[in-house]
Steps between C-alpha positions, in 0.01 A plus 500: 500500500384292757761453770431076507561512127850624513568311785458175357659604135838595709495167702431299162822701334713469830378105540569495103903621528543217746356269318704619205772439692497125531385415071752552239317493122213483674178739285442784665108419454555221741690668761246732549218267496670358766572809677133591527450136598710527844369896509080371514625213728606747752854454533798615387725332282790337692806411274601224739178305497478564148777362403409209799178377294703559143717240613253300648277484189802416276546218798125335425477621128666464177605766268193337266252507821165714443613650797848605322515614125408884476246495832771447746540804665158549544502157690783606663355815636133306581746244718684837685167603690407130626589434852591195399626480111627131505194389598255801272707301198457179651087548448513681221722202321240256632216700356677523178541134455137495550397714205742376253422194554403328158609789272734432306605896479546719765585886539590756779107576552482150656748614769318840550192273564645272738638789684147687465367176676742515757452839556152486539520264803324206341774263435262173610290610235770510219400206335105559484608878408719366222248241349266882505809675298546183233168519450457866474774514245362234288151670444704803419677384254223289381305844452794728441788244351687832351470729808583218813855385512702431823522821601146461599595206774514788764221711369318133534621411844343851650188424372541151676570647797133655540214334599359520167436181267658442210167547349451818626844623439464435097151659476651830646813515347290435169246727609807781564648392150160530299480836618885618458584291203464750221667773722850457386463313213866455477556400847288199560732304690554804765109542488474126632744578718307782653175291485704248704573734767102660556432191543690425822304749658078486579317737297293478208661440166393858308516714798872392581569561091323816535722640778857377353407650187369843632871495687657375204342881350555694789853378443493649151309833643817559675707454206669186584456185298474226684669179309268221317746246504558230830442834723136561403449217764624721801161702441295187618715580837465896495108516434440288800698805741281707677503856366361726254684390138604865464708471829648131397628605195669822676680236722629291256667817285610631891696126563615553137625811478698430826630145418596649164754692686715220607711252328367186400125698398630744188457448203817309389375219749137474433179604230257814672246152522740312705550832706099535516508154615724555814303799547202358488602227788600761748183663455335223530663377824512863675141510431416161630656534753265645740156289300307278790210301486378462129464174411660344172563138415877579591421661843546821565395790221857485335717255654854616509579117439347469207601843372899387499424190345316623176774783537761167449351349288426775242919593549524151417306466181723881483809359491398184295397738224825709525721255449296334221547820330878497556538172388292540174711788448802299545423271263391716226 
């Protein structure tokens, strides 16, 4: 196993027990989503300052806030590794006000935008990349009004953040989607979702289908299924790493097999595609780790900034989903 692999799966379960340590009820999804959060930041989880921008947010936000409800720990743990977290939440509650504005509904996704914004250093462009999202969204759902729902905001504000039109942006996502729709027939909402995220990056439409799909085999080669539900998107982010597919996929089972070996990663806490998932991310950030100099519309070949945001915001629709099963459940 490669040395970097078990590296970072040991600081995301030691970074994971502290965070533990300051939630009570909390899922066990979310504290390690939030874990691996501080872990790809680059720091280490500090109970003090977590607990610091916990109080903070409850300070600025109410228990109904976007940035509250079921997402707060993963705002709390995006606030821990600011230098300055009064003033991250500050810009990210000013973006926010700028993309809600006029809706009449809102969602956690909005929040993961703002942030997204924030964290992208563009924050004097919020409002022009905002008007880009709204109107992004509303062509999706114009074409797609059964596959786009809110949960698409931060999928939308991504492909705001590139220099692509809006124009542009719909013909290859469409493009992507002509080609992958009849794929999963069952799964067309995760397809879009995938479609979404090729699209962030430059590339033409069937060549980037081509290579998630010939990973999406090599996965299956190997024996491991790789989910079709919200986690299908996280192959958009793995067929843009540098790397023979055969050697991908044998990183992702490596970061699995050894995060499946703490607490918080077995199989009372998560599904094997959630576990792929996380896998999948710390492949995917060992690996682009050391990629210079090729160009995408996001920067760099994989931008580790971008690759923790789709991570969130897939975790997000993950946790939407879970307890929209437990509450159907409930009520049955």
């Amino acid at each position: 196993m490669n040395s970097k692999i078990q590296e970072m799966c040991d600081r995301i379960a030691q970074n994971r027990e502290i965070v533990k340590k300051i939630t009570f009820g909390e899922m066990e999804l979310v504290r390690s989503a939030a874990a691996s959060f501080i872990t790809l930041s680059g720091k280490d989880a500090d109970p003090e300052r977590l607990k610091e921008c916990k109080a903070l947010l409850r300070k600025k936000q109410g228990l109904f806030s976007d940035f509250r409800k079921y997402s707060e720990l993963m705002i709390i743990s995006r606030l821990s590794v600011q230098e300055d977290p009064e003033q991250y939440l500050a810009d990210a509650m000013e973006v926010y006000q700028i993309i809600r504005d006029g809706r009449l509904f809102t969602s956690e996704a909005m929040a993961f935008a703002a942030m997204s914004i924030v964290d992208a250093g563009i924050k004097e462009e919020a409002a022009a990349v905002a008007g880009k999202t709204k109107e992004l969204l509303a062509e999706m759902k114009e074409r797609h009004p059964f596959l786009v729902d809110n949960n698409d905001t931060a999928f939308a504000a991504l492909l705001a953040m590139t220099p692509k039109s809006v124009s542009q942006i719909m013909e290859e996502t469409e493009a992507c989607y002509e080609i992958l729709k009849d794929t999963f027939p069952l799964h067309k909402d995760a397809e879009y979702s995938l479609c979404q995220v090729l699209s962030i990056y430059d590339g033409d439409p069937r060549e980037k289908c081509e290579k998630a799909m010939r990973l999406y085999q090599s996965f299956a080669d190997s024996g491991i299924r790789y989910g079709k539900g919200h986690e299908l998107a996280f192959l958009g982010v793995l067929s843009n790493v540098q790397g023979p597919d055969e050697a991908i996929v044998g990183d992702v089972a490596d970061a699995c097999s050894c995060l499946k070996q703490h607490h918080g990663f077995g199989f009372f806490s998560m599904d094997k595609q959630t576990l792929l998932m996380f896998g999948s991310l710390i492949a995917a950030s060992i690996r682009s780790a050391d990629e210079t100099g090729t160009a995408t519309a996001v920067g760099s070949a994989i931008s580790m900034a971008i690759v923790q945001e789709i991570m969130l915001v897939l975790i997000l629709v993950s946790v939407s989903a879970a307890l929209q099963s437990t509450r159907s459940s409930s009520g049955s």
